[in-house]
C-alpha positions as CSV (number, residue, x, y, z in Angstrom):
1,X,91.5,-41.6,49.6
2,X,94.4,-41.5,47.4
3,X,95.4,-42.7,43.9
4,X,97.9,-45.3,43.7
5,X,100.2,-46.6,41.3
6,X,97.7,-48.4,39.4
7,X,95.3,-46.2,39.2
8,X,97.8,-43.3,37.2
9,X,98.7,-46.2,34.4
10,X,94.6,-46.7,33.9
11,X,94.6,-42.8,33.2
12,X,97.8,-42.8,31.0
13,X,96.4,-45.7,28.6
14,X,93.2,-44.4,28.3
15,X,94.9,-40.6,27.1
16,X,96.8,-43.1,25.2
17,X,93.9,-44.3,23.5
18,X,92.1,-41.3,23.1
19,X,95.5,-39.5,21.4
20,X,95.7,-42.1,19.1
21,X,92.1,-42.0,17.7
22,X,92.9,-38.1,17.6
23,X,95.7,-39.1,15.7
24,X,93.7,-42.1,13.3
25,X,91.5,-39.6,12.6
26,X,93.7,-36.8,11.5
27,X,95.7,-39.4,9.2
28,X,92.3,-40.2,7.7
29,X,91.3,-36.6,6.7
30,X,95.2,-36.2,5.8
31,X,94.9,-38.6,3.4
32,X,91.4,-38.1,1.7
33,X,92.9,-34.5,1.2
34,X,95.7,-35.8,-0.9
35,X,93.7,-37.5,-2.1
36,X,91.7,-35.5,-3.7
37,X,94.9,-33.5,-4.7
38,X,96.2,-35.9,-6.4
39,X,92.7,-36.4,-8.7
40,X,93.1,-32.4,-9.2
41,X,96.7,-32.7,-10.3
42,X,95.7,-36.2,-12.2
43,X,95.7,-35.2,-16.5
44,X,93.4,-38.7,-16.5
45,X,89.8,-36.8,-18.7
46,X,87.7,-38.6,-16.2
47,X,87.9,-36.4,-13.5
48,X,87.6,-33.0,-13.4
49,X,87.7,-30.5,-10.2
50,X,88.0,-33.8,-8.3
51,X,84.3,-34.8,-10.0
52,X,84.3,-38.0,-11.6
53,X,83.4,-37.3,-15.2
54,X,80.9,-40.7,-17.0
55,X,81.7,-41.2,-20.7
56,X,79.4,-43.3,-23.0
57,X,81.5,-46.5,-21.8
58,X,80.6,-46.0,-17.9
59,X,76.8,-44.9,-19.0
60,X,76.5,-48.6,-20.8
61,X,78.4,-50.2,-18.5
62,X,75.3,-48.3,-15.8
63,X,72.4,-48.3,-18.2
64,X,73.2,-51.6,-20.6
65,X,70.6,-52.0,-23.2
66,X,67.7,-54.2,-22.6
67,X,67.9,-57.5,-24.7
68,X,66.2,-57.3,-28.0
69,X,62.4,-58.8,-27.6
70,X,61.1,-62.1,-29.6
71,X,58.2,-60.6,-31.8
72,X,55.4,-62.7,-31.8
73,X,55.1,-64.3,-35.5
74,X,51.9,-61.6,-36.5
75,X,53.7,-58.7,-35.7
76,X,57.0,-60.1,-37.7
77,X,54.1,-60.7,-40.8
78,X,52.7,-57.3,-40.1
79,X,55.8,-55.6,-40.1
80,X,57.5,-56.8,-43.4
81,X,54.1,-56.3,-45.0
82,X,54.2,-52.7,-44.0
83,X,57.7,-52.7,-45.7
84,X,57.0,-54.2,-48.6
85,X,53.9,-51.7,-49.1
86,X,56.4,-48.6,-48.8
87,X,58.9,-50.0,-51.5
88,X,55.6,-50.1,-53.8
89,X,54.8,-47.3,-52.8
90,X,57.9,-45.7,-53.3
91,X,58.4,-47.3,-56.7
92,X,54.6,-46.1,-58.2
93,X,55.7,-42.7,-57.5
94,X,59.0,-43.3,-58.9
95,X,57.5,-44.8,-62.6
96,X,54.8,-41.6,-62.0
97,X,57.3,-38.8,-61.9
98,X,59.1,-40.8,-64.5
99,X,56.2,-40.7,-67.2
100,X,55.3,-37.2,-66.1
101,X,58.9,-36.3,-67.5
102,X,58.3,-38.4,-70.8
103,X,54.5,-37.0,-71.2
104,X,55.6,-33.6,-70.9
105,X,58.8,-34.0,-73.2
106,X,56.7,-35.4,-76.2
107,X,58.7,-38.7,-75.8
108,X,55.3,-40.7,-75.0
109,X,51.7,-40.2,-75.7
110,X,48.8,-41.5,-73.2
111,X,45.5,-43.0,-74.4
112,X,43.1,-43.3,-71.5
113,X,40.0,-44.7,-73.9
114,X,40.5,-47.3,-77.0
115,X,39.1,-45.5,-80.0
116,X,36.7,-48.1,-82.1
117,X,38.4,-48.4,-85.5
118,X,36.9,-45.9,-88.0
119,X,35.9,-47.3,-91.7
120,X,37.6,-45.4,-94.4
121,X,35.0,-42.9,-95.8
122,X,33.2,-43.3,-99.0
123,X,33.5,-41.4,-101.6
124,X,31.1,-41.0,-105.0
125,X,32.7,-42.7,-107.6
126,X,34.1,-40.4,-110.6
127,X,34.5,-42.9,-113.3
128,X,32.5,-42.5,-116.2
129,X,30.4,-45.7,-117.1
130,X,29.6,-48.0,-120.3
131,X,26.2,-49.0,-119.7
132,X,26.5,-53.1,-119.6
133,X,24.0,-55.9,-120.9
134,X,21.0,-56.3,-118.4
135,X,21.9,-59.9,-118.1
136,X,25.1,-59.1,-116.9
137,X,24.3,-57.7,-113.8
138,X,23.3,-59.5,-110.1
139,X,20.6,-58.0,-108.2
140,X,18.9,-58.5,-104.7
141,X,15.3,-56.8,-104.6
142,X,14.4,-54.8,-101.0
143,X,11.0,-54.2,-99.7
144,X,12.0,-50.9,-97.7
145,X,8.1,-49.6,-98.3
146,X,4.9,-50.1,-96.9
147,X,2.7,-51.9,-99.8
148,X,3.5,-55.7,-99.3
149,X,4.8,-57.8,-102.1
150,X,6.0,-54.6,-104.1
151,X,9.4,-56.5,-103.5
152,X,8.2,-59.1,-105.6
153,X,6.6,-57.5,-108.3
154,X,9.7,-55.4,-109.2
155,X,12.0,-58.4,-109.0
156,X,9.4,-59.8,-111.4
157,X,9.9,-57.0,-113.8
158,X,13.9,-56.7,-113.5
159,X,13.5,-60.8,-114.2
160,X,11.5,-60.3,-117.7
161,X,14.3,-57.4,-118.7
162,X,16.9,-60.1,-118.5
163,X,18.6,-59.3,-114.8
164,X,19.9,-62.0,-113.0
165,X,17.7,-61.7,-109.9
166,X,19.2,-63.0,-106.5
167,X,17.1,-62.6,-103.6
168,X,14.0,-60.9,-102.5
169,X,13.6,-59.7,-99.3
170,X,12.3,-56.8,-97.0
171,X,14.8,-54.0,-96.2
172,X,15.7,-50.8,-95.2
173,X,17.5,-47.5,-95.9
174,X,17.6,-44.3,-94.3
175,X,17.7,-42.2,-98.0
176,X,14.3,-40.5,-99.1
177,X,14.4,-41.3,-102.7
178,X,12.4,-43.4,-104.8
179,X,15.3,-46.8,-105.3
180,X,18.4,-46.9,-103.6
181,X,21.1,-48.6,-105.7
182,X,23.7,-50.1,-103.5
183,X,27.0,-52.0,-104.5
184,X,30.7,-52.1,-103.8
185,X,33.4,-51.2,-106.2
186,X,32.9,-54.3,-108.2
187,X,29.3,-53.6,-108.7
188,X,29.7,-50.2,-110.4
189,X,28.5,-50.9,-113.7
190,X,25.6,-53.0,-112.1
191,X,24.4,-49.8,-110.4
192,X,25.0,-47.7,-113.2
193,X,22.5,-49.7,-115.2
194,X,20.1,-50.3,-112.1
195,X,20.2,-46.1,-112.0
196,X,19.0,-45.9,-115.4
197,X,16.1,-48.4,-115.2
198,X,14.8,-45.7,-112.6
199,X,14.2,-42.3,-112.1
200,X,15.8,-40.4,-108.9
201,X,17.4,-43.6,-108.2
202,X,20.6,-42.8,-106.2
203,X,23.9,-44.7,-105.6
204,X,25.6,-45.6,-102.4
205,X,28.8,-47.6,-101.8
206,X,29.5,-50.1,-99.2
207,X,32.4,-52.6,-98.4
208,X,31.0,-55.3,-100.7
209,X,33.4,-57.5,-102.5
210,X,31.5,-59.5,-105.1
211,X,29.7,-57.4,-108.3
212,X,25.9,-58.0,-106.8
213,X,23.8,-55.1,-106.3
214,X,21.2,-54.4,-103.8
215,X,18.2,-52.4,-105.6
216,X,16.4,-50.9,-102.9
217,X,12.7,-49.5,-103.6
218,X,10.7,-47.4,-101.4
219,X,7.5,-45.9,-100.6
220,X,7.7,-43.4,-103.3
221,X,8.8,-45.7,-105.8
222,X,6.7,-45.5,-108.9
223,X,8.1,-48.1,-111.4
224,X,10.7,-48.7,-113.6
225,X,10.9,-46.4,-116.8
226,X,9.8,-47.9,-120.1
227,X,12.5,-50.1,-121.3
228,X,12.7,-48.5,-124.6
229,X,13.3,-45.0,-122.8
230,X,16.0,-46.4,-121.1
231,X,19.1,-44.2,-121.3
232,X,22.3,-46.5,-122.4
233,X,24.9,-43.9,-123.1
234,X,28.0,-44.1,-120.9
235,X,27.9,-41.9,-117.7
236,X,28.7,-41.7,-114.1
237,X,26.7,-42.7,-111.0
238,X,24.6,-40.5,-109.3
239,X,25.3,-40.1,-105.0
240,X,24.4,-37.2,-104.0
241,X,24.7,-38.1,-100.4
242,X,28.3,-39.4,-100.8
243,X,31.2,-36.6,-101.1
244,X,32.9,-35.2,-102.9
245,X,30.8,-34.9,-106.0
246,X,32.3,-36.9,-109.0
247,X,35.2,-35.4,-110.8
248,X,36.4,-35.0,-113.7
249,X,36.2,-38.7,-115.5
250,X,39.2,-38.0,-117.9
251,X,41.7,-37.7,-114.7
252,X,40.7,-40.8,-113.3
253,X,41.8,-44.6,-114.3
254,X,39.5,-47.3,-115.4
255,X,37.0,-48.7,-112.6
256,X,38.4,-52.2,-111.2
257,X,36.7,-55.2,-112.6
258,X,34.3,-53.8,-114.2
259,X,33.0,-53.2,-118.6
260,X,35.4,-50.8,-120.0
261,X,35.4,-47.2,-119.2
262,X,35.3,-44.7,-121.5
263,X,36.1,-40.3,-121.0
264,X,33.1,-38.6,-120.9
265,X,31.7,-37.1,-123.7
């Protein structure tokens, strides 16, 4: 059987055909290899080697950020009060380190305990005495014995030498002596003729104002000396308990309020 005519142009298209794929194909590799020539040649920083090179534009543009969440109104609560607790924070330290600096430069002093107010201490009075009229001077009569009524009888006694007698009550005192003659600085004289009505009577100051003296007796008191044996020349009170020990009378001034002072003889 032989080919004819037709049969040789069906052979010639189809080497046609295949030649041109041969030929499609070629082109195609032809042209991705200029291709990646020309990205070789190309000064453009995103390519390199022919590798395409991400900056931080093409990563956002890949990765874009999430959208920024809605707290729930708790956490936005919990979250500014944690904020608000480090500024406090921040500023105690702060005012700490500050008056650290000041404490240690002398500029301020801390007190960690209020101190209760301290009375002035009292001291024996140096003036040297006239001895004034019995009925000049105010007294208050304490029981700070044992015998009941002695209180009364003494005030009874002081009353029929003339004193102006203005209570009588019980007491106390802490001093072991047989009277205790207690006044303020108005009341010196008072004492100072109280002291001699009695013997080892001793003198102790307090913050009275007025000239009314507290005579004082206890268990070892014995009575008042005879009032004809009563010493009335001037002199100065006796405190042995109160410091410092009287000075010298003719350095100090007259005693405030009181009968006239004279220096000691």
């Amino acid at each position: 059987m032989t080919e004819g005519p037709q049969d040789d142009d069906v052979l010639l298209t189809a080497r046609q055909a295949r030649k041109a794929e041969r030929e499609a194909v070629r082109q195609a590799k032809d042209l991705a290899y200029e291709e990646r020539l020309a990205r070789k040649r190309s000064k453009d920083g995103q390519f390199w080697h022919g590798r395409h090179i991400i900056d931080a534009d093409g990563l956002a543009e890949a990765f874009p950020e999430p959208e920024t969440p809605e707290y729930a109104p708790g956490t936005v609560r919990r979250r500014i009060t944690h904020g608000v607790t480090l500024v406090l924070l921040l500023a105690a330290v702060v005012a700490a380190v500050v008056l650290v600096g000041m404490v240690q430069r002398g500029e301020l002093e801390l007190k960690f305990a209020f101190s209760k107010p301290t009375a002035p201490a009292l001291t024996c009075p140096a003036l040297t005495l006239d001895y004034p009229a019995n009925t000049t001077v105010s007294v208050n009569v304490l029981n700070a014995g044992s015998s009941e009524g002695m209180a009364g009888a003494v005030a009874a006694e002081l009353g029929k030498r003339g004193f102006q007698v203005l209570s009588v009550e019980n007491g106390q005192t802490e001093q072991r002596a047989p009277a205790v003659v207690v006044s303020g600085s108005a009341g010196y004289a008072g004492a100072f003729n109280l002291q001699r009505n009695v013997v080892g009577a001793e003198y102790v100051q307090d913050d009275r104002t007025d000239a009314s003296v507290d005579f004082v007796v206890t268990g070892e008191y014995k009575g008042l000396i005879d009032s004809e044996k009563v010493d009335q020349t001037p002199g100065v009170l006796s405190c042995p308990r109160m410091s410092p020990p009287p000075a010298d009378p003719s350095t100090v001034p007259p005693a405030p309020d009181g009968p006239a002072v004279s220096p000691a003889n």
